[in-house]
C-alpha positions as CSV (number, residue, x, y, z in Angstrom):
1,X,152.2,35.3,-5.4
2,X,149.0,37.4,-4.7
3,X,150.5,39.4,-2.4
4,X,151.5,43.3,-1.8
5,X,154.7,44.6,-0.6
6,X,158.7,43.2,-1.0
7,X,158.1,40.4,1.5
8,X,155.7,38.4,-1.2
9,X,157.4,40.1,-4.6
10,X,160.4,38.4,-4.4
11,X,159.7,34.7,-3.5
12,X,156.5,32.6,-4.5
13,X,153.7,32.5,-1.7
14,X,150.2,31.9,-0.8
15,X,148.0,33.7,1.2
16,X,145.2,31.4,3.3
17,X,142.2,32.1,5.0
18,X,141.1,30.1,7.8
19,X,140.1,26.4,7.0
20,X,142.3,26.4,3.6
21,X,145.4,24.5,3.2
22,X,148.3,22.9,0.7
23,X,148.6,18.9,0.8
24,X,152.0,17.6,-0.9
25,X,152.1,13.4,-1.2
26,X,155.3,12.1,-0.6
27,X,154.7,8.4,-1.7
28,X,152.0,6.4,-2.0
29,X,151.1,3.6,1.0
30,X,152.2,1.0,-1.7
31,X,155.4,2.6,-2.1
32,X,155.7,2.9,1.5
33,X,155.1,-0.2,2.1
34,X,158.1,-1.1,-0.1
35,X,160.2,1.0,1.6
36,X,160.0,-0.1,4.9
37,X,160.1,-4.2,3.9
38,X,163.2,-2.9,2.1
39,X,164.6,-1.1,5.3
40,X,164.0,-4.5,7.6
41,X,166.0,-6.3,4.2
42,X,168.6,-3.7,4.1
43,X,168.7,-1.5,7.7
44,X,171.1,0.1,6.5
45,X,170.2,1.8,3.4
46,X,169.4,5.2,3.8
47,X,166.8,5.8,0.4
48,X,163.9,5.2,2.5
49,X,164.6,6.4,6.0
50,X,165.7,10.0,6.7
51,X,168.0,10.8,9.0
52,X,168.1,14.8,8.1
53,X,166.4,17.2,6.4
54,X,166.3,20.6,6.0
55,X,163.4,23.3,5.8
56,X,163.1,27.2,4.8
57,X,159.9,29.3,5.2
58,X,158.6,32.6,5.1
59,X,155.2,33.3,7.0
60,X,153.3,36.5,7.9
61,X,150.2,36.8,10.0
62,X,148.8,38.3,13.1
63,X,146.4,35.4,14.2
64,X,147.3,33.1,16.2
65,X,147.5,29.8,16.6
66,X,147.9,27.7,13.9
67,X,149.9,24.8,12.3
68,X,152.3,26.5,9.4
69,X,154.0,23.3,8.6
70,X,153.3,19.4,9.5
71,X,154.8,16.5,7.9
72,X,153.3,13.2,8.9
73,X,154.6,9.3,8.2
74,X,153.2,6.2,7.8
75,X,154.7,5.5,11.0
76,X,154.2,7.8,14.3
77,X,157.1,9.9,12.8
78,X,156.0,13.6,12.6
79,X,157.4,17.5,12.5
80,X,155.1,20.3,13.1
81,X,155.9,24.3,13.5
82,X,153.2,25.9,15.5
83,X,152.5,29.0,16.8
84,X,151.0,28.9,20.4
85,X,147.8,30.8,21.4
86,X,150.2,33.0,22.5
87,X,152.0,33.7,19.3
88,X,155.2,32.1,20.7
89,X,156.9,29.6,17.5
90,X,157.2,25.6,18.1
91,X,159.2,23.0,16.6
92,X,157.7,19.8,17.5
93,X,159.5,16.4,15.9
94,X,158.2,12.7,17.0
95,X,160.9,10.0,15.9
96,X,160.1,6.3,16.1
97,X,158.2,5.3,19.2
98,X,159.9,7.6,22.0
99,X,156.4,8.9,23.6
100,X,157.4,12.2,24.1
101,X,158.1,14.2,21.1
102,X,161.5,16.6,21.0
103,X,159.6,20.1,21.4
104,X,161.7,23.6,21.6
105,X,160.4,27.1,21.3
106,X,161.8,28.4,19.0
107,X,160.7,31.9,19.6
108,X,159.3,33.0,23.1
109,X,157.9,36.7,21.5
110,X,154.5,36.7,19.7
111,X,155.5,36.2,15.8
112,X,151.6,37.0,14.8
113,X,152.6,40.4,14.7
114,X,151.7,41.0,11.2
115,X,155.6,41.0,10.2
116,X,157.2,38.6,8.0
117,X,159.1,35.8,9.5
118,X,161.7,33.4,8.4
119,X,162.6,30.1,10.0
120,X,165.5,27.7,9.2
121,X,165.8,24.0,10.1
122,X,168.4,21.8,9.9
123,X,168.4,18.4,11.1
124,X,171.9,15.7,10.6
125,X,171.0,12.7,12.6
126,X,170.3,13.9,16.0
127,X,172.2,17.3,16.1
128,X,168.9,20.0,15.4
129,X,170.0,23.7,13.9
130,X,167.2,26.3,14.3
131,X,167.1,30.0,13.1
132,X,163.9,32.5,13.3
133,X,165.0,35.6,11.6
134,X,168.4,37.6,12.7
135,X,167.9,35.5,15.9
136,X,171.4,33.4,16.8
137,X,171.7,29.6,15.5
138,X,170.6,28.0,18.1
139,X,172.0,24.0,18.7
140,X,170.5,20.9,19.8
141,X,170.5,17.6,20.3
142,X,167.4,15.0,20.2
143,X,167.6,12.4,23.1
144,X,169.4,9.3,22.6
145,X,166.6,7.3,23.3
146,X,164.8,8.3,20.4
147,X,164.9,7.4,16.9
148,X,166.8,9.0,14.9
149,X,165.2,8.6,11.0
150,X,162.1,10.3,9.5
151,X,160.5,6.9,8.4
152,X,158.3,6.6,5.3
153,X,157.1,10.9,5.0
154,X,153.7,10.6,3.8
155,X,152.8,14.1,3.4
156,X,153.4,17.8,3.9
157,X,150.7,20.1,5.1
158,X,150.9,23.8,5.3
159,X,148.2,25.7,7.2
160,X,145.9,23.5,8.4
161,X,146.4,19.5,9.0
162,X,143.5,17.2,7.3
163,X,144.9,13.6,7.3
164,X,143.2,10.7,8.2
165,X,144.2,9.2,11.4
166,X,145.8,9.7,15.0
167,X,146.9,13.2,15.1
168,X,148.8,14.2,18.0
169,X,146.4,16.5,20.6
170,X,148.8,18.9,21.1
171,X,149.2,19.6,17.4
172,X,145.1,19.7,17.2
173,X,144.9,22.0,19.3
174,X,146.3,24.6,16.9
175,X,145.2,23.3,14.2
176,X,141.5,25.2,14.3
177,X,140.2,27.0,12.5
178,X,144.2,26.8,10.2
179,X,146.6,29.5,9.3
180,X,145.3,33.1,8.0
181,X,148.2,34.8,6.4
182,X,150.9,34.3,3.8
183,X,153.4,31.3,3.6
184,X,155.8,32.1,1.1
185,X,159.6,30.2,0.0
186,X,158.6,26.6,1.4
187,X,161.5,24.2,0.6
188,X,161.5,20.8,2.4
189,X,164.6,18.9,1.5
190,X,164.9,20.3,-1.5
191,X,160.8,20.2,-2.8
C-alpha cells in the first residue's frame, strides 16, 4: 500500500493517477470458448456460467467521474461501478441480451469527497444486495426478462477500462481520463 493514514494501513491498495489502471484475465478466449460449447452440451452446469458473485471495495478520491470497477465477458455480459459527473455511485450490470442494462444508484450524495468509501455487492441469481458504507442493505431484484448468468468473465478492470471492443457509451463516458485516487481491499468472488 503506498498510502498515508488508517484507511490504506490496514488493507492492501493502490493509488492511480489519471490514465493508469489494473487488468486481471479471467480466462483465455480458448478457454472461453470451451466453456460456452460445454454450457450448450451441459446447460445446466454451473462451472462456466455465473449466476452470483460477490464484490468488496474500498475507494477514496475527490474527482469525479470515473469507472472504479468493470468486468466485461466474451459475451455482452458486463458490471461496472461508476461514479457520475456528479459524484453520485452506479451499479450498472448487462446480463445476456436484455438491451437495457439493470442500473441503481447506489448512492445519490457526491462520494468524491475525499473520504474513504466502502461498497458491498451481492448477487444470488436475480436477487441484488447492495451496501455503501453504514448505509441500510438495500434489496433488488433484476427483471425477469433478463438473463440471469455472468457468461464467460473475461476480465476485471479497475480505474480505467482499456479492452478491445464494443464498450457500452454510457460506461465511456466516465471512463476519461480514469480514476485518481486509492482503490484498496478488491475481492471479486473470492480473487
Amino acid at each position: 500500500s503506498a498510502f498515508d493514514g488508517p484507511f490504506c494501513n490496514k488493507v492492501i491498495g493502490g493509488y492511480f493517477e489519471p490514465g493508469t489502471y489494473v487488468r486481471y484475465g479471467f480466462q483465455s478466449p480458448l478457454l472461453a470458448a470451451a466453456n460456452i460449447f460445454a454450457n450448450m452440451m451441459v446447460p445446466l452446469s454451473h462451472d462456466f456460467n455465473s449466476t452470483s458473485e460477490e464484490i468488496v471495495f474500498s475507494f477514496k478520491t475527490s474527482q469525479p467521474p470515473s469507472v472504479l470497477m468493470y468486468i466485461s465477458s466474451y459475451s455482452r455480459d458486463y458490471l461496472a461501478v461508476i461514479i457520475k459527473h456528479d459524484g453520485s455511485l452506479v451499479l450498472r450490470y448487462q446480463l445476456g441480451s436484455f438491451p437495457n442494462p439493470y442500473t441503481r444508484i447506489l448512492v445519490k450524495e457526491n462520494v468524491a469527497n475525499g473520504k474513504a468509501h466502502l461498497v458491498n455487492i451481492t448477487r444470488q441469481d436475480r436477487e441484488i444486495y447492495t451496501q455503501v458504507d453504514e448505509y441500510p442493505i438495500v434489496r433488488d431484484r433484476i427483471s425477469l426478462w433478463g438473463d440471469k448468468n455472468f457468461d464467460s468473465p473475461r476480465s476485471l478492470f479497475l480505474g480505467r477500462v482499456m479492452e478491445i471492443g464494443v464498450l457500452d457509451p454510457e460506461i465511456q463516458r466516465f471512463n476519461t481520463p480514469g480514476f485518481t485516487g486509492c482503490l484498496a481491499g478488491v475481492n471479486f468472488n473470492g480473487i
